[in-house]
C-alpha positions, 0 to 999 in steps of 0.5 A: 500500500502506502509507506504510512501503512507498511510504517504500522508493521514495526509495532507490536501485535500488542501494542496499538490500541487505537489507530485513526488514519481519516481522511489521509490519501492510502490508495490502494487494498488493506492487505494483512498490515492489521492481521496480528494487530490483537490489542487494536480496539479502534481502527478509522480509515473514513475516507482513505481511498482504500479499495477492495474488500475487508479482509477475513482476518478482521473477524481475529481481532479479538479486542476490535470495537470500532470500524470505521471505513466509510467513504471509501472504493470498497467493492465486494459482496457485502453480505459474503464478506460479513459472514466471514467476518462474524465467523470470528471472535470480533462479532461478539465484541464490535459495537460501531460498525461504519460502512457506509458510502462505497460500492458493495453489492449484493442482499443485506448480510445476516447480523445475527452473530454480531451480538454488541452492536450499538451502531450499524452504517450502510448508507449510500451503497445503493446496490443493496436490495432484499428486506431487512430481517428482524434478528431479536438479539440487535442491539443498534441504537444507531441505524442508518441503511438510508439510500439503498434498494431495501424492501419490506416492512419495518417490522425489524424496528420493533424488537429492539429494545431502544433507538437514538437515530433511525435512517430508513429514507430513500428505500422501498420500504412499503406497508403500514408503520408498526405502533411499536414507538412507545418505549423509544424514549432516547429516539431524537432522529426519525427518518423515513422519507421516500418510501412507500409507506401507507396507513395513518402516522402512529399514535406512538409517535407522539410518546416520542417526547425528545423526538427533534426531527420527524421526516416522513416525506414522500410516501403514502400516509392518510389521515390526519397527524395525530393528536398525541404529536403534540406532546412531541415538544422537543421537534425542530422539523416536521416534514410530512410533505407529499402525502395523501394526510387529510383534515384540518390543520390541528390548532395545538400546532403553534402550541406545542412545538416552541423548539420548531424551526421548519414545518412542512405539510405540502401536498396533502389535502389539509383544508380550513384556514390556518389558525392563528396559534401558529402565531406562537412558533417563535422560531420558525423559519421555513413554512410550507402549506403549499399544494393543500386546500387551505383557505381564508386569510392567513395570520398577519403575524407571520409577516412578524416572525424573527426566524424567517427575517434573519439572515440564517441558513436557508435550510437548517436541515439540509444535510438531514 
C-alpha cells in the first residue's frame, strides 16, 4: 500500500490500541498490515481511498470495537464478506460498525452473530436490495441503511429494545408503520422519507417526547397527524410533505412545538384556514402549506416572525 501503512508493521501485535488514519490519501487494498494487530480496539480509515474488500482476518481481532471505513472504493459482496467476518471472535465484541458510502453489492448480510452492536452504517451503497430481517438479539441504537434498494416492512424496528437515530429514507420500504414507538424514549432522529409507506402516522409517535426531527416525506400516509404529536415538544422539523394526510390543520400546532424551526405539510389535502396559534412558533423559519386546500386569510403575524427575517441558513436541515 502506502509507506504510512507498511510504517504500522514495526509495532507490536500488542501494542496499538487505537489507530485513526481519516481522511489521509492510502490508495490502494488493506492487505494483512492489521492481521496480528490483537490489542487494536479502534481502527478509522473514513475516507482513505482504500479499495477492495475487508479482509477475513478482521473477524481475529479479538479486542476490535470500532470500524470505521466509510467513504471509501470498497467493492465486494457485502453480505459474503460479513459472514466471514462474524465467523470470528470480533462479532461478539464490535459495537460501531461504519460502512457506509462505497460500492458493495449484493442482499443485506445476516447480523445475527454480531451480538454488541450499538451502531450499524450502510448508507449510500445503493446496490443493496432484499428486506431487512428482524434478528431479536440487535442491539443498534444507531441505524442508518438510508439510500439503498431495501424492501419490506419495518417490522425489524420493533424488537429492539431502544433507538437514538433511525435512517430508513430513500428505500422501498412499503406497508403500514408498526405502533411499536412507545418505549423509544432516547429516539431524537426519525427518518423515513421516500418510501412507500401507507396507513395513518402512529399514535406512538407522539410518546416520542425528545423526538427533534420527524421526516416522513414522500410516501403514502392518510389521515390526519395525530393528536398525541403534540406532546412531541422537543421537534425542530416536521416534514410530512407529499402525502395523501387529510383534515384540518390541528390548532395545538403553534402550541406545542416552541423548539420548531421548519414545518412542512405540502401536498396533502389539509383544508380550513390556518389558525392563528401558529402565531406562537417563535422560531420558525421555513413554512410550507403549499399544494393543500387551505383557505381564508392567513395570520398577519407571520409577516412578524424573527426566524424567517434573519439572515440564517436557508435550510437548517439540509444535510438531514
Amino acid at each position: 500500500m502506502t509507506t504510512l501503512i507498511r510504517w504500522f508493521s514495526n509495532f507490536s501485535s500488542t501494542i496499538l490500541r487505537s489507530i485513526r488514519l481519516r481522511g489521509n490519501n492510502m490508495a490502494g487494498p488493506i492487505f494483512n498490515v492489521f492481521e496480528n494487530m490483537i490489542s487494536l480496539e479502534y481502527l478509522d480509515l473514513t475516507r482513505t481511498d482504500i479499495q477492495g474488500g475487508i479482509l477475513k482476518y478482521f473477524g481475529n481481532l479479538s479486542s476490535l470495537t470500532s470500524l470505521y471505513m466509510s467513504g471509501n472504493n470498497l467493492a465486494s459482496d457485502l453480505s459474503e464478506m460479513m459472514m466471514n467476518i462474524s465467523a470470528g471472535p470480533v462479532a461478539k465484541k464490535l459495537e460501531n460498525l461504519i460502512l457506509g458510502r462505497n460500492y458493495f453489492s449484493g442482499l443485506l448480510p445476516n447480523m445475527s452473530r454480531f451480538s454488541s452492536l450499538y451502531v450499524l452504517d450502510l448508507s449510500v451503497i445503493l446496490c443493496l436490495s432484499d428486506s431487512f430481517r428482524p434478528y431479536s438479539n440487535l442491539k443498534a441504537v444507531t441505524l442508518d441503511i438510508s439510500r439503498n434498494k431495501i424492501s419490506g416492512s419495518i417490522e425489524f424496528l420493533c424488537y429492539v429494545k431502544e433507538w437514538m437515530l433511525i435512517d430508513l429514507s430513500d428505500n422501498l420500504f412499503s406497508g403500514r408503520i408498526p405502533d411499536c414507538f412507545a418505549n423509544f424514549k432516547l429516539l431524537r432522529y426519525l427518518n423515513l422519507a421516500n418510501n412507500q409507506f401507507s396507513g395513518e402516522i402512529p399514535y406512538s409517535f407522539g410518546l416520542l417526547s425528545g423526538l427533534t426531527l420527524l421526516h416522513l416525506r414522500n410516501n403514502s400516509f392518510s389521515g390526519g397527524l395525530p393528536t398525541s404529536m403534540r406532546n412531541c415538544t422537543s421537534l425542530e422539523m416536521i416534514d410530512v410533505g407529499d402525502n395523501r394526510l387529510t383534515g384540518k390543520i390541528p390548532d395545538w400546532i403553534g402550541d406545542s412545538f416552541p423548539e420548531l424551526i421548519v414545518l412542512i405539510i405540502r401536498s396533502n389535502v389539509f383544508y380550513g384556514s390556518m389558525s392563528s396559534s401558529i402565531c406562537h412558533l417563535a422560531k420558525l423559519q421555513i413554512l410550507d402549506i403549499s399544494s393543500n386546500k387551505i383557505d381564508g386569510v392567513m395570520p398577519e403575524c407571520l409577516q412578524n416572525f424573527i426566524g424567517m427575517t434573519t439572515d440564517l441558513n436557508p435550510n437548517p436541515f439540509s444535510n438531514s
